[in-house]
Structures are given as C-alpha cells and as structure tokens.
C-alpha positions in Angstrom: 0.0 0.0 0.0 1.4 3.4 -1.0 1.5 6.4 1.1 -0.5 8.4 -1.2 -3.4 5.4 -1.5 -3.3 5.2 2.6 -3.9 9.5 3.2 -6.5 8.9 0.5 -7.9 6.4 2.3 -8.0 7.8 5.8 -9.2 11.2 4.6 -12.4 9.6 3.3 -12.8 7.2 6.1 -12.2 10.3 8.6 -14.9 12.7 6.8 -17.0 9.7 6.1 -17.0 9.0 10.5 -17.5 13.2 10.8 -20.1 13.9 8.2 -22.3 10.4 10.2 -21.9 11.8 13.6 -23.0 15.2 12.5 -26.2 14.5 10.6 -28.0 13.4 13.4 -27.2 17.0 14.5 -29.8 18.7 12.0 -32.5 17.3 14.2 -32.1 19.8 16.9 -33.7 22.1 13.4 -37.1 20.6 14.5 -36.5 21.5 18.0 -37.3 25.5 17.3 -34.8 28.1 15.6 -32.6 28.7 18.8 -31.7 25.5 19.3 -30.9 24.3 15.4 -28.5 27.6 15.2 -26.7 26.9 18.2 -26.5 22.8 16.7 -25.2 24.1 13.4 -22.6 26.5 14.9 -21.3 23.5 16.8 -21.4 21.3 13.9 -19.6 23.8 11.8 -17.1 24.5 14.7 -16.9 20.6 15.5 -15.7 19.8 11.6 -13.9 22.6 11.0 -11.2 22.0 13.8 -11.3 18.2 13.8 -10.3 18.4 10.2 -7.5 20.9 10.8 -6.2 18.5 13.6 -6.5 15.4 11.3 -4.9 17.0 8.5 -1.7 17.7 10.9 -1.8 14.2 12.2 -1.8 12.2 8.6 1.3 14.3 8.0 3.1 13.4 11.3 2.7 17.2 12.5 0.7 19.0 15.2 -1.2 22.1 13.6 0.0 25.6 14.0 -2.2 26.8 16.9 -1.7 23.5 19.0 -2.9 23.0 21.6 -5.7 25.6 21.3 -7.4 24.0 18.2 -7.9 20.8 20.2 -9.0 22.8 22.9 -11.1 24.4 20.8 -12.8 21.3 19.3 -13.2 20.3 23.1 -15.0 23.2 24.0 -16.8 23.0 20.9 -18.1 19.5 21.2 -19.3 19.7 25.3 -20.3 23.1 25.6 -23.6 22.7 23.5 -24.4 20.5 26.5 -25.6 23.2 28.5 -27.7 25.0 25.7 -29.3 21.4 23.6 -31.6 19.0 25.6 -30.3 15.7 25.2 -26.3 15.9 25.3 -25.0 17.2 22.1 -21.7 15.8 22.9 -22.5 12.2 22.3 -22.2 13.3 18.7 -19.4 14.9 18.6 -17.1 13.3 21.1 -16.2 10.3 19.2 -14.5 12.6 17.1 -12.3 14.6 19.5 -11.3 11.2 20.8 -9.6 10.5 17.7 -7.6 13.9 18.0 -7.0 13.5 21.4 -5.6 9.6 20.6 -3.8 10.9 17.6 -1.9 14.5 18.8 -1.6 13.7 22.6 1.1 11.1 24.2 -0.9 7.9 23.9 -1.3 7.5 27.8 -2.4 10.6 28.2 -4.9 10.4 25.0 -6.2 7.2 26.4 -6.6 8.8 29.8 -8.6 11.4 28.7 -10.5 9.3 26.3 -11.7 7.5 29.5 -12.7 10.6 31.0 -14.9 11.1 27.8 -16.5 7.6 28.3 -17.5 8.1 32.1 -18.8 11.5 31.1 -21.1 10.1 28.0 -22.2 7.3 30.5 -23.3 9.1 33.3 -24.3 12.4 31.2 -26.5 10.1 29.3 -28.0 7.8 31.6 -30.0 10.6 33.3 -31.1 12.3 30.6 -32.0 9.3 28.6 -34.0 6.1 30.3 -32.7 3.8 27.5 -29.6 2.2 29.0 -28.9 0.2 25.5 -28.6 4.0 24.1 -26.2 5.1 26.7 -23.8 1.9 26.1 -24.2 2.9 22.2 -22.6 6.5 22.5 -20.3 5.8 25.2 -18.7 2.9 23.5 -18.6 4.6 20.4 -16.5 6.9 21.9 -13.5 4.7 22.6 -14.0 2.4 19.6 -14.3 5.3 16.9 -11.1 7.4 18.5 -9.1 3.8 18.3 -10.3 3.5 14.9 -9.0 7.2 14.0 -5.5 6.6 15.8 -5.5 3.0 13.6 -6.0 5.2 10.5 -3.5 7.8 10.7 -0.6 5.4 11.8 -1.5 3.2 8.9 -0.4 6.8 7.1 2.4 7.3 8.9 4.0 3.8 8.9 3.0 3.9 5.1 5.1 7.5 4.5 7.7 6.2 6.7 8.3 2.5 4.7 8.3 4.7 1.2 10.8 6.7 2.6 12.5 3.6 3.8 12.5 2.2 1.0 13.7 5.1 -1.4 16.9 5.6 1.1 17.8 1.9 0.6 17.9 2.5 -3.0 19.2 5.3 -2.3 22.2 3.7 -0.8 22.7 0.6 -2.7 23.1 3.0 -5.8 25.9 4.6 -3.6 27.2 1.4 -2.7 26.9 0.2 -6.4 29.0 2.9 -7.3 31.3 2.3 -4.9 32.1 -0.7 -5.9 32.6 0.3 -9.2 34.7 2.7 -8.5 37.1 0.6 -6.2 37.0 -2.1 -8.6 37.8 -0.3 -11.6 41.3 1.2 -9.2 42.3 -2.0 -7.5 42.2 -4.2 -10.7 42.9 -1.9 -13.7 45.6 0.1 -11.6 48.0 -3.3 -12.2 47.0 -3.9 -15.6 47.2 -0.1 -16.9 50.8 0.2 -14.7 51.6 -3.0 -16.6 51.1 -1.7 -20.1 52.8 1.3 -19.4 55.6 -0.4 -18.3 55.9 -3.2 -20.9 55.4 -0.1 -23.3 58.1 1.8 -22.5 60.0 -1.1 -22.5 59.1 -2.6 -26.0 59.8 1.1 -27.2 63.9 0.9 -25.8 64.2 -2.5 -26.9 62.4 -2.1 -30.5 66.6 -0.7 -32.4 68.3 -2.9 -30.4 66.6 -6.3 -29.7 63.4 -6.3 -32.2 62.6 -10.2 -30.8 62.8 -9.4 -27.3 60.6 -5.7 -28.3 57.9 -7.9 -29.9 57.7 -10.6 -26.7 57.0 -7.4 -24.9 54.6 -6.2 -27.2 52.9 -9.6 -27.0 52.8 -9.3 -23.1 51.3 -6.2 -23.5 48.3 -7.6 -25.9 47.7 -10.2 -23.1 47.2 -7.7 -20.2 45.5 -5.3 -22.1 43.2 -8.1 -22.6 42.9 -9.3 -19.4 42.1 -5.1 -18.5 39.1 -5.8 -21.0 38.2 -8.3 -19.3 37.9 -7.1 -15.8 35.9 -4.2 -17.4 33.3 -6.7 -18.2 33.8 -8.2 -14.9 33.2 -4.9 -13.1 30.2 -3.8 -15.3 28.8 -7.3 -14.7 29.5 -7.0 -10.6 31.1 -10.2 -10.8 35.0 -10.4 -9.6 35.9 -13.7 -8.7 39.8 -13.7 -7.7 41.7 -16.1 -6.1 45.4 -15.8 -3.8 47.2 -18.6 -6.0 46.1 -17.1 -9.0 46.8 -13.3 -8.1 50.5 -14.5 -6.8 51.3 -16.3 -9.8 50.2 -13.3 -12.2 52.0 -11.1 -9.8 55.5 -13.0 -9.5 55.2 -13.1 -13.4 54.2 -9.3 -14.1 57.6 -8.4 -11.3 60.1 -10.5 -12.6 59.3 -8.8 -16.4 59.6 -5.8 -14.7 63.1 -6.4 -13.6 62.2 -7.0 -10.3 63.0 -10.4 -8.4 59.9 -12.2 -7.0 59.6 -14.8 -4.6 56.0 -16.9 -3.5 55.7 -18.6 -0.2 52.2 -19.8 0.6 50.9 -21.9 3.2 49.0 -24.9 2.4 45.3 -23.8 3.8 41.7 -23.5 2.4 40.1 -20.3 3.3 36.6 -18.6 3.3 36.0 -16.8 -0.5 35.7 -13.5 1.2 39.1 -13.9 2.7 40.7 -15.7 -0.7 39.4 -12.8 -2.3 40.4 -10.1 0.1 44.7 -11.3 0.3 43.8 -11.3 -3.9 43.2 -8.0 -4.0 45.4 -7.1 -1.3 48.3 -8.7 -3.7 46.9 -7.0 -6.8 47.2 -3.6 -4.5 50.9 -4.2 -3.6 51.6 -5.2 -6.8 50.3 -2.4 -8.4 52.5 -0.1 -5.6 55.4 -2.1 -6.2 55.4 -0.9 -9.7 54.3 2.7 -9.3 55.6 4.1 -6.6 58.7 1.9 -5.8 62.0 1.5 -6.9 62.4 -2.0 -5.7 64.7 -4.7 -6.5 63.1 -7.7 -4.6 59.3 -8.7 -3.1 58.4 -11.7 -1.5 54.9 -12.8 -0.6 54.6 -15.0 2.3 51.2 -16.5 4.2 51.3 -18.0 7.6 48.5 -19.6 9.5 48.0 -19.2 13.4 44.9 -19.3 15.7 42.2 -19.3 13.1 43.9 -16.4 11.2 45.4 -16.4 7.6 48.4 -13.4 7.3 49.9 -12.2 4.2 52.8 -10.3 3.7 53.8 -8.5 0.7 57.4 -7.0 1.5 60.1 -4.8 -1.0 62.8 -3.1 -1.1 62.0 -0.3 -2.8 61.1 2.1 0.0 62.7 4.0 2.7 62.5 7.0 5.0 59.0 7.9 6.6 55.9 6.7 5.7 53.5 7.9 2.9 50.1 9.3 3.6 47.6 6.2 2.3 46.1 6.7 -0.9 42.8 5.9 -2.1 44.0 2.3 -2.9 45.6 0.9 0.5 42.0 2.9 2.0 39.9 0.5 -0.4 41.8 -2.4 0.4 41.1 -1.9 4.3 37.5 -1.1 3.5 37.7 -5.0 2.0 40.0 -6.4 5.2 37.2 -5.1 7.6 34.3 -6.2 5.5 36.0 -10.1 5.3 36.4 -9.4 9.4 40.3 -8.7 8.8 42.7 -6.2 9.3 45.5 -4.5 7.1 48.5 -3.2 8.0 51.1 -0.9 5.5 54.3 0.7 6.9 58.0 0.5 6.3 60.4 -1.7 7.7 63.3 -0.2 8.2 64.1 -1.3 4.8 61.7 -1.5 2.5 58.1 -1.5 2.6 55.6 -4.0 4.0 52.3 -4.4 3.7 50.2 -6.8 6.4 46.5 -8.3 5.8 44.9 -10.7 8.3 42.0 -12.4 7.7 39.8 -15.5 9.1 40.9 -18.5 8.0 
C-alpha cells in the first residue's frame, strides 16, 4: 500500500465518521430556531477544527495553533451541552477522541478518552431512560477514536516504509557505485601500470633487440586483454579472484619488470571472502610495487595461526618515513574489515611491508 493510497484512504474514512456523527445533529432544526442555530454553529465549529487536527496528524505534524485547536474542538463538542436538551456531545465526542488519541502522548490520549467515556455514560444515563442507548454513544467513543488513531498510523508507517525504502535504494546505488569505482582502481591500476611499463619497454628494446621488443609487445596484448576483461567483470559486478592465482600473475608481471619475486604460501583452504580479500590485497601491492617503488626484490609469504590467515607483501623499494595512504591501501582496508580482517602498510626499516589478516 502506498503512502498516497493510505492518506487517501483515511481522509475519506475520517470525513466519512464526521459527516455520520454530525447529521443526526440537524434534528435539533425541529426542535425550534434557537436551538438548530446553536447545533449548526457547533457542527460547523466541530468539523472545522477536527479536520484541521486530522490534517496535521496524517502528515506526522501538530497544527499551527496547537494545543488551542484541540482545545477548541473540546470546547466545541461539550459546551452545547448546557444550551441542547439531550447531550449534544454524544455526537461529537467520538471525534475529539480520535484527536485527542492521535496528537496527545498515547497515555495521556487514552486517559482522557476515558474521562470522555464516564462522562457520556453518566451524562447520558440521566437524561435518557434507554440504558442500550447510553452503552451505544459511550462505547462509540473509545472504539471510533481507536479506529482514528489506527487510520492515521497506517499513514504514517506507510510515509515512513516509502521513505525507507527510497533511502535503501538510495544507498545501494551509492554502494553500487562504490564498488565500481574501487574495482575499476584496485584491478585496472595493475593492468594499466603493466602496459605502461611493458610499453616503455618494447619502445627501448624495439633498435636494439626487435625479438625481445615484440615478446614485450605480446605481453602487452595479453594484459591489455585481461584489462578488458575485468571491465566486463566490473560492469557485470562479478570479480571472482583467487590468492594462488593473483601470486602467480604477480610474480610473473615483477620479474618482467626487472624485479626479483619470490611466493611462499601456506597450504590452507580459506573462506572466498578472505581468498578474495589477500587477492586483491596482492593486486594492491603489486600495483604499488610498480608505481611508486623502486624496488629490487618482493616476496609474498602466508602464515597460518589461531584461526587467522596473514599475508605479507614486503620490497625493497622504499625507505624514509611513511607515505600518507592513498585511495588504494584505503579501499583495500575497506575489503579487510568487511571479510572481518585487518590491514597493516608501513615501512620496515628497509623497505616496505604491507600486512592483511584475515579469518581463515
């Protein structure tokens, strides 16, 4: 049920409830001309303010002038009492219990909606002998203000689910774009650092070793592929990485790039989230390694202990104080905490190392 259908709804099932308990009203007309003016002044002044207090309670508000318009629609609806024979306020009090339910705290609406109920009761059973009427209009008091308060939450929890619901689009459209946007830096950063690299290489090597230019080349056709491919991946929202994999494509892609490489992995089956998370987190260093680095040597080691998988990505190629974190190692944390990890990157004295824990 939309918001929108449920106001609709409520606003007719309101008037309908106002115009039926004000009809029997004209019949104080037939009474003489005194007492039908002073019945259609209280009608008029009985519809008027319970619609200006329903209208604020569908929208979650209190109107402008509260509390004087329910005051108002109080006075309104009891003071007739004392100029109508009968008790006008059996009419109109099922309606002020619905604004009292709906723009008072709800213990102190339903203690002065049983206020309302002993005053029909007693109010009615001496002026009328029926008792079966006076259990009528006092029970309709209580029953038609519940009904009211029923109606305008059914508005409000309907306005509050749309709105729900819109930020939860809201934020998986951020999310989605998040994603994209980490994705497309943690696995093209490698693969466009690699063609550049492989370029500039093929170009020095083209005069003076054409066959060793065109292997490069032909490296450089296979990664710009693979970059094609994890564009499709990306745009799909489907990455599926794994640590042996990403190791052996990074020990390949470092020793073409003159530096020496070294794998040591542990033996140990993990959770995809985690497999995935030490595959980026290689892809990451890797792709440092190359850019920012001038390093000579990397290994990559994994070690198992208490439930917890660590990899360590260490060079050479960086010394002195530590760099601020860019938007990469701040992704690649993002992915340790989300797999329930952690990620270290600092140097060591002399080089650089990078840390990732995660569950094993």
């Amino acid at each position: 049920m939309t918001s929108t259908f449920a106001r609709r709804l409520a606003t007719g099932l309101i008037t309908g409830v106002a115009i039926t308990y004000s009809l029997p009203g004209l019949v104080y007309v037939f009474m003489g001309p005194m007492y039908g003016l002073v019945a259609c002044l209280a009608m008029l002044g009985v519809v008027s303010l319970h619609y200006l207090n329903m209208r604020a309670g569908l929208r979650g508000e209190r109107p402008p002038l509260f509390p004087l318009t329910l005051i108002g629609q109080a006075v309104v609806t009891y003071l007739p009492d004392f100029l109508l024979p009968t008790g006008y306020s059996a009419l109109a009090a099922p309606m002020l219990a619905g604004a009292v339910l709906v723009l008072l705290p709800l213990r102190w609406g339903a203690a002065a909606v049983t206020l309302m109920v002993a005053y029909e009761g007693v109010a009615l059973f001496v002026g009328l002998p029926a008792i079966v009427i006076t259990l009528f209009y006092a029970s309709s008091v209580p029953i038609t203000g519940a009904l009211t308060y029923a109606l305008v939450r059914l508005v409000r929890v309907s306005a509050d689910l749309e709105e729900a619901r819109a930020e939860l689009a809201e934020a998986a459209v951020l999310k989605e774009r998040l994603r994209i946007s980490r994705d497309l830096h943690d696995g093209l950063g490698r693969s466009l650092t690699a063609i550049a690299l492989k370029g500039d290489l093929a170009s020095r090597l083209l005069d003076r070793d054409p066959d060793a230019a065109r292997g490069e080349v032909a490296e450089l056709v296979k990664v710009a592929r693979e970059a094609a491919q994890d564009v499709r991946q990306v745009a799909r929202g489907y990455r599926e990485l794994t640590l042996s994999g990403e190791v052996n494509r990074a020990v390949a892609l470092l020793e073409s790039s003159g530096v020496s490489c070294q794998a040591h992995l542990t033996d140990a089956r993990l959770p995809q989230r985690s497999d995935e998370t030490l595959a980026w987190a290689v892809r990451e260093a890797v792709t440092n390694v190359l850019r920012h680095s001038l390093a000579t040597t990397c290994t990559i080691t994994t070690s198992a202990d208490a439930g917890r998988l660590r990899l360590e990505v260490a060079n050479d190629g960086v010394t002195g104080e530590r760099a601020p974190a860019g938007g990469g190692l701040t992704s690649l944390a993002e992915r340790a905490g989300q797999a329930g990890g952690t990620l270290t990157a600092t140097p060591d004295g002399t080089g650089f190392l990078l840390a990732v824990e995660v569950p094993a």
